[in-house]
N, C-alpha and C positions, 0 to 999 in steps of 0.2 A: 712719341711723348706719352707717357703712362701718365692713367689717370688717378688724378690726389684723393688718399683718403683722409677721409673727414676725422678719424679715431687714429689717424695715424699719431703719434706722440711725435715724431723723427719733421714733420711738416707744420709742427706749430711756430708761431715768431718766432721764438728764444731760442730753436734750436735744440732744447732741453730733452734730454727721456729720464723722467721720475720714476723711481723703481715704486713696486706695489711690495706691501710688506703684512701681504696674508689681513689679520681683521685690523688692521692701523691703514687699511686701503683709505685713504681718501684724504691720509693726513700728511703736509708736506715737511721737510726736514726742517723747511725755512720757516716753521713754528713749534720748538720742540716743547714747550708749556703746554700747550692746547694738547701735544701727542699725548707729553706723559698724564694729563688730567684724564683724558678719555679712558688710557688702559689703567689707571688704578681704580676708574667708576668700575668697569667691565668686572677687575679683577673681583672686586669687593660685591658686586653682584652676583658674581662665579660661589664666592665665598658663603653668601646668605643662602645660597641657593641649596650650597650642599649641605649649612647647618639644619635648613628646614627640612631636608630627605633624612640627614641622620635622626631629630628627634621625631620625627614619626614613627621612625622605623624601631626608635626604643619605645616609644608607646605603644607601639602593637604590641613590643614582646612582652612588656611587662603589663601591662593591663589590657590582655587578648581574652583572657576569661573573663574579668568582670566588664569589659565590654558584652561577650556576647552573652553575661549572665542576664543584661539589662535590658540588648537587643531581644535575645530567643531565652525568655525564662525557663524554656523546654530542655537546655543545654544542661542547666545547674542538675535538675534528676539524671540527666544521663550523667554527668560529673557525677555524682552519689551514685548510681548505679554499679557502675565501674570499679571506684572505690571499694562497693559492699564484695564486687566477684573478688577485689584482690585479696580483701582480707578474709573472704571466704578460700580465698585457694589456700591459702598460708595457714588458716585451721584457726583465724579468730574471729569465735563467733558471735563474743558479747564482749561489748567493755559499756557499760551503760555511766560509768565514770565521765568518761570524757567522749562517747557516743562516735567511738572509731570503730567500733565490732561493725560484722557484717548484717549484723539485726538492727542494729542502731542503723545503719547506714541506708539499707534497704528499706526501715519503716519513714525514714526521713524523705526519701524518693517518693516513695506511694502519698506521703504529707503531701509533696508538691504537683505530683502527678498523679491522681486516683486513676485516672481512666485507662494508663497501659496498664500490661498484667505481667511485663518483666520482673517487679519489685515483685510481686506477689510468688512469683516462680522460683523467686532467688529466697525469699522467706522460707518457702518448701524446701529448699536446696539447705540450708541450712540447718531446718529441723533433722532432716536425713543426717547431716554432720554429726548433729548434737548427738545423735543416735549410735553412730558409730563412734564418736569419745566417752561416748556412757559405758559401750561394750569394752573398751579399750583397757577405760580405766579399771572395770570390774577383773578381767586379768589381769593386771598388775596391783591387785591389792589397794588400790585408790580409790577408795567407797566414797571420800567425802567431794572428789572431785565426778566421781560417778553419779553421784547424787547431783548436784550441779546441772548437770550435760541432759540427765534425765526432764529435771525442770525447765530446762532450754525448750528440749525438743516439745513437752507436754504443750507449754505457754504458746507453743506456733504451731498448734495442732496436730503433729504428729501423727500419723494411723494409730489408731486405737491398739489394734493388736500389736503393734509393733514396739510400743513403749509399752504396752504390759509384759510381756515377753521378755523386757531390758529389766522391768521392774522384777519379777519374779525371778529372776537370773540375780538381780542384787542382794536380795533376800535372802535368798540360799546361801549366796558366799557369805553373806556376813553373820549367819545365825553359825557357820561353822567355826569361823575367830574370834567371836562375839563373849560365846560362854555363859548359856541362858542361867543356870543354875546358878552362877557366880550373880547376876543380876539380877532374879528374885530375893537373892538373899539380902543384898545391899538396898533392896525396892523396902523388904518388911523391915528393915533395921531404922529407914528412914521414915519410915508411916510409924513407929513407937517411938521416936525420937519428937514426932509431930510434924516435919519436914511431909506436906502433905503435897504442894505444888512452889515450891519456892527457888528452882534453878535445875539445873539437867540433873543433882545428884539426890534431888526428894523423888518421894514416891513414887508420883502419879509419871513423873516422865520415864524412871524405868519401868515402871508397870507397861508402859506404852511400845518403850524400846523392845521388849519382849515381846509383847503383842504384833509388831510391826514385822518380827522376826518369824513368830509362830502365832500365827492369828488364832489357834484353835487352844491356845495351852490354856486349859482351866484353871488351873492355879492362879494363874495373872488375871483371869479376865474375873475371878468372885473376889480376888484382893482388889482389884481397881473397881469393883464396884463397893466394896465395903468403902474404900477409901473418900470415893464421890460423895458416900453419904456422908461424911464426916465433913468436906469440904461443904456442904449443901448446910448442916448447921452451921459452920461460922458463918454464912449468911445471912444465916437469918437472925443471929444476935447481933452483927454489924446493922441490920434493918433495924430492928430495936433500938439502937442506939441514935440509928438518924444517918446511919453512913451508909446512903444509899447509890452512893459510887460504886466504893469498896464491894458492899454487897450487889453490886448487879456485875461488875467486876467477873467474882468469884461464881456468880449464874451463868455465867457467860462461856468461863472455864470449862467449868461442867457439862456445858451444852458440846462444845465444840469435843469433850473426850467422849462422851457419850450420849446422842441427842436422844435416846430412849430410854436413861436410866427412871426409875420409877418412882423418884423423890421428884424429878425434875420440873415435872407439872405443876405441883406444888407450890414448891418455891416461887416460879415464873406467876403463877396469880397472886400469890403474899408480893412479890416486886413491885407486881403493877400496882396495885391497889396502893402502894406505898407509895409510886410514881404521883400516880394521878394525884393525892391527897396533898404531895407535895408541889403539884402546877397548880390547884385552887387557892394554897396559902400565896405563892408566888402572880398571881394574877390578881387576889386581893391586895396584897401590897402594891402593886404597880395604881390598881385604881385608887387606893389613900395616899397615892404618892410620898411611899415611902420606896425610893428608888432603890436606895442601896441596897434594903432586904431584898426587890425585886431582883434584880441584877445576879444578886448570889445566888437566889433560887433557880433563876434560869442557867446559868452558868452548872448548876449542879444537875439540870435537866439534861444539859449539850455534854457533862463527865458521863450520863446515863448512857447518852444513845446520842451520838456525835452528829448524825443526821436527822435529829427529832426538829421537823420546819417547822414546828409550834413555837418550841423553844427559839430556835433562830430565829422567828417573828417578834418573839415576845422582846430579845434582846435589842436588837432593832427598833421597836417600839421605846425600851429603855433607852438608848440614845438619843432620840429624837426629844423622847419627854426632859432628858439633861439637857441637848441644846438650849429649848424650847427657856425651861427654867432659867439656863444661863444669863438670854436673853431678858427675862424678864429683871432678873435681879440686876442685872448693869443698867436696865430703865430705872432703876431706883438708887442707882452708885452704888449697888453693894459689889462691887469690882472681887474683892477676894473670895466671897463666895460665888461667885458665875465665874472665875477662871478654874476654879476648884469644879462646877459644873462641866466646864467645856471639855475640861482634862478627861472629865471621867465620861461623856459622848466622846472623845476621839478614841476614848481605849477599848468603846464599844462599835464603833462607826470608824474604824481608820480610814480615808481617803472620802470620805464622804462628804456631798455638796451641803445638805443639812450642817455638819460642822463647821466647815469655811464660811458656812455664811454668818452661824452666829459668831462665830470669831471676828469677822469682818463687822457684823452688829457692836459685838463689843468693843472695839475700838473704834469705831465713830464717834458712840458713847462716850466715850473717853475725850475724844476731840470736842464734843460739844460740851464736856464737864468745862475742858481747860478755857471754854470761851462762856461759859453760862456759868452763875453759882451755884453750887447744890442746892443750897436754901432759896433758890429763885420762889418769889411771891407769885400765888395763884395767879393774877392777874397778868403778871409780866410772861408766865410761863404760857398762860392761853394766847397772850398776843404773837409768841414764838412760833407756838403752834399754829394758828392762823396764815402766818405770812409763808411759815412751811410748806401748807400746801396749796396759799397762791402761788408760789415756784414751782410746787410741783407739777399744777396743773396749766400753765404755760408753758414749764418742758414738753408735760401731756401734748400741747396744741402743735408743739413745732416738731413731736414726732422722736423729741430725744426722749425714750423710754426708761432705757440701759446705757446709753451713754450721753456725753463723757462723764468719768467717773466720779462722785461729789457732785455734778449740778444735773444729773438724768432727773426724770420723775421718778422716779425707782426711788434714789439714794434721798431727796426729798422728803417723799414720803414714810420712808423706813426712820429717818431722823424727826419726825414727825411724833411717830409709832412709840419711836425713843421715849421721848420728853411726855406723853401720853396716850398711851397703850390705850388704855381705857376708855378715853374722850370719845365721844358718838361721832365728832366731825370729822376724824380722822379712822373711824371704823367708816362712815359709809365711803371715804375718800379709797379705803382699803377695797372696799365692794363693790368699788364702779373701775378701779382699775386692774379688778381681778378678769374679767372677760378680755382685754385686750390683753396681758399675758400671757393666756389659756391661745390666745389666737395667734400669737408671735411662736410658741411654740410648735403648734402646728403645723405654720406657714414655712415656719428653717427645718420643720421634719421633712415636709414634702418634697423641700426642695436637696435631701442632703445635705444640708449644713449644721452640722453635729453638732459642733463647740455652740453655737451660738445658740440651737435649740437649746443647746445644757443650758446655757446663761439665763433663756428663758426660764426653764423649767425651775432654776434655782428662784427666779421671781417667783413665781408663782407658786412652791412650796413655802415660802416667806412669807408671802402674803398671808396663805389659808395653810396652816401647818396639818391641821386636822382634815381636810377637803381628802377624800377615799379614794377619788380619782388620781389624783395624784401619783401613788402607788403604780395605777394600769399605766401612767405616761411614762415612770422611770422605766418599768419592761418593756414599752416600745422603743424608747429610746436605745436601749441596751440592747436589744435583738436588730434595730441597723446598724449599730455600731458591727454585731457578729457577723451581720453580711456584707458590709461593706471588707469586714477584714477579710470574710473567707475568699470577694472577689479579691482582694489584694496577694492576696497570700497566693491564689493562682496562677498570679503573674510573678510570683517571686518575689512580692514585697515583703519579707519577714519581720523586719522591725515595725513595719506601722500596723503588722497585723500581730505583734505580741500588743503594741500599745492597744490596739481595740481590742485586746483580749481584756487590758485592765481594763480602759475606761468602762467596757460592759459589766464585768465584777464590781466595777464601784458603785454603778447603778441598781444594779438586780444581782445579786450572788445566784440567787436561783433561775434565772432567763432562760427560758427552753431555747437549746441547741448550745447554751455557753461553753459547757463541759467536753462536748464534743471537738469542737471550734478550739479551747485550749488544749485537748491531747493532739491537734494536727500543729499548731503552732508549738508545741514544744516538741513533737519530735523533727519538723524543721529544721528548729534553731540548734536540736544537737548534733544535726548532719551537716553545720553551715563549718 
């Protein structure tokens, strides 16, 4: 008698052997509903399964660089690197249009990566380029793209010797097609015609052309300085006249064609002296607040010398004295003359906290016209005031400064300021919540919280418009904003480190390191 096995199918009651049907194992014929449920679950499982491997597998391929641009910011420079070798094999070595040249490409890299010296090697490689298309061109008669290739290579340092060599080599060829005597003649035809500096075909630029050709030919170098003298009077009768642009202009010409001619010194102290007399009339006007002559004057200070920070102080100053005014005038409904003010602060002040605020001033104003009568009686208007800043200073108590927006102690108070600027209870109201402002800005510096500093600091130049400090807190401001960007910018945040390039400009145009900080963020973004 053989012994029974327990898993035997062939020894159970019924007699039965169930076949097994691979993964349907356990389900019997004798329930085909349950079967088919089970394999459509599997199926439709099988199904999900494989759509979630396909779209991965299309996310990596299509967003595999700005993945690891976001993961390893270190990638996007080698991306730009790369970039800069091909377009350097290929022979392009500037397109500053659309920042596809290999210079463009490479200074974009060194933007993101200062610390390798790949970019810096490929800049060299380039200049070397530039060098040999300067020569190239010079052989084939293509002086104006020779000239080009030469500028390339100088602008990225090029050996010294090596680009003089190209230069000297251009000069020669071109003084033989050139045809100097053809172009003295055309030079004096155009200095007695009076054409003294007025396009390539006056005087002074073929005097130049010649000189450029043959440094030593006398003829050009006593006509170009007769010529200088000539240009150095109409200087000085545009001085005379008040056109002190004009004539610092044509000073300027002069300088740049010959910084040693012998009238030139001359001139240059009759300028100044002209300058100066005209920032004392413009600094008096600003103090009898007469804006608009200030405004002009300084504006004809910045046609002077585009960098004079006196002038750009002063015009700044003029905006601030518009807002300031603006404000004043909507405290009294004169609404067409303070939008007429505002207008002319934004076109000195564009993006400036000073101007949104009196903007924002003047429509409050406005709001409080529509629920107050202009003619409100003293009496009724002190009781406005009053209750003004018992709201304010229970916002004060609960801590709402600056917000929410309309019931803060801020916007209280400022509608206070509105209805009486002048009122003592609402200046020492202004003087007791000037310290806590001063101390809110601070407190969101210290801690990097920009936006909200700003918010502060716009209190607090509202409050006290004149306060000196003021001024030293928008430059700190603006110098964290430049280093919070330039950490960003190291990690490959390009966009929020152009936006702190503006926010910093809108606070301090002048902020030591901004300038630097925007030439790294713009050649970034023309490598992105």
């Amino acid at each position: 008698m053989s012994e029974r096995r327990d898993d035997d199918p062939s020894e159970r009651p019924d007699s039965r052997i169930e076949p097994r049907l691979g993964w349907l194992d356990g389900l019997r014929f004798g329930d085909p509903a349950r079967a088919y449920a089970e394999q459509e679950r599997k199926r439709a499982i099988g199904w999900w399964a494989l759509a979630i491997v396909v779209a991965l597998a299309l996310g990596v391929l299509l967003f595999r660089q700005t993945l690891a641009d976001w993961l390893w910011p270190e990638t996007r420079a080698q991306t730009l690197r790369e970039h800069a070798a091909a377009a350097l094999s290929k022979g392009h070595l500037s397109a500053p249009e659309d920042g596809s040249g290999a210079r463009e490409l490479y200074e974009a890299a060194l933007a993101l990566d200062p610390d390798r010296n790949e970019a810096r090697e490929g800049l060299m490689r380039v200049a070397d380029a530039a060098l040999r298309q300067a020569r190239a061109a010079i052989a084939q008669n293509r002086y104006a793209d020779a000239h080009e290739a030469l500028q390339l290579a100088r602008a990225l340092s090029a050996p010294r010797a090596q680009s003089d060599a190209v230069a000297g080599l251009l000069r020669g060829r071109e003084a033989e097609h050139a045809g100097i005597d053809g172009l003295l003649a055309r030079a004096a035809a155009a200095r007695k015609a009076g054409k003294l500096d007025d396009g390539p075909d006056s005087a002074l630029p073929l005097y130049q052309r010649v000189l450029a050709l043959q440094p030593a030919r006398t003829e050009a170098l006593e006509a170009r300085e007769d010529t200088l003298a000539d240009l150095l009077q109409q200087a000085k009768a545009r001085m005379d006249r008040g056109g002190l642009a004009d004539a610092a202009r044509i000073v300027e010409n002069v300088r740049q064609y010959d910084a040693g001619h012998v009238g030139l010194p001359d001139a240059q102290a009759q300028l100044a002296r002209a300058v100066e007399r005209q920032r004392q009339r413009t600094e008096r006007d600003l103090r009898n607040g007469k804006l608009d002559a200030a405004m002009a004057g300084y504006r004809m200070l910045l046609d002077i010398h585009a960098d004079d920070a006196a002038a750009q102080a002063g015009v700044e100053r003029v905006g601030n004295a518009y807002a300031q005014r603006a404000e004043k005038r909507a405290s009294d409904f004169r609404f067409a003359e303070a939008q007429a003010d505002l207008r002319a602060a934004r076109a000195a002040l564009p993006g400036s906290a000073v101007v949104r605020d009196a903007a924002r001033h003047i429509e409050r104003i406005r709001k409080t016209q529509s629920r107050v009568a202009p003619a409100m009686p003293a009496r009724e208007r002190s009781r406005k005031v009053s209750a003004l800043l018992a709201e304010s200073d229970s916002a004060a108590a609960r801590g709402d400064w600056l917000t929410p927006p309309g019931d803060s102690a801020y916007d209280k108070l400022r509608a206070a300021q509105a209805l009486a600027p002048n009122d003592a209870a609402v200046k020492r109201a202004a003087a007791r919540a000037l310290p806590t402002v001063r101390r809110c800005y601070e407190d969101e510096l210290r801690g990097n919280r920009l936006r909200r500093a700003q918010a502060c600091l716009e209190a607090w130049q509202q409050l006290a418009p004149s306060d000196r400090s003021v001024r030293a807190a928008r430059t700190r401001l603006a110098q964290r904003w430049i280093a919070v960007g330039n950490e960003r910018l190291g990690a490959g945040e390009v966009a929020f480190a152009t936006q702190a390039a503006a926010e910093a400009r809108a606070l301090d145009p002048g902020a030591p390191g901004l300038e630097e900080f925007a030439t790294r963020v713009k050649a970034a973004t023309a490598g992105r």
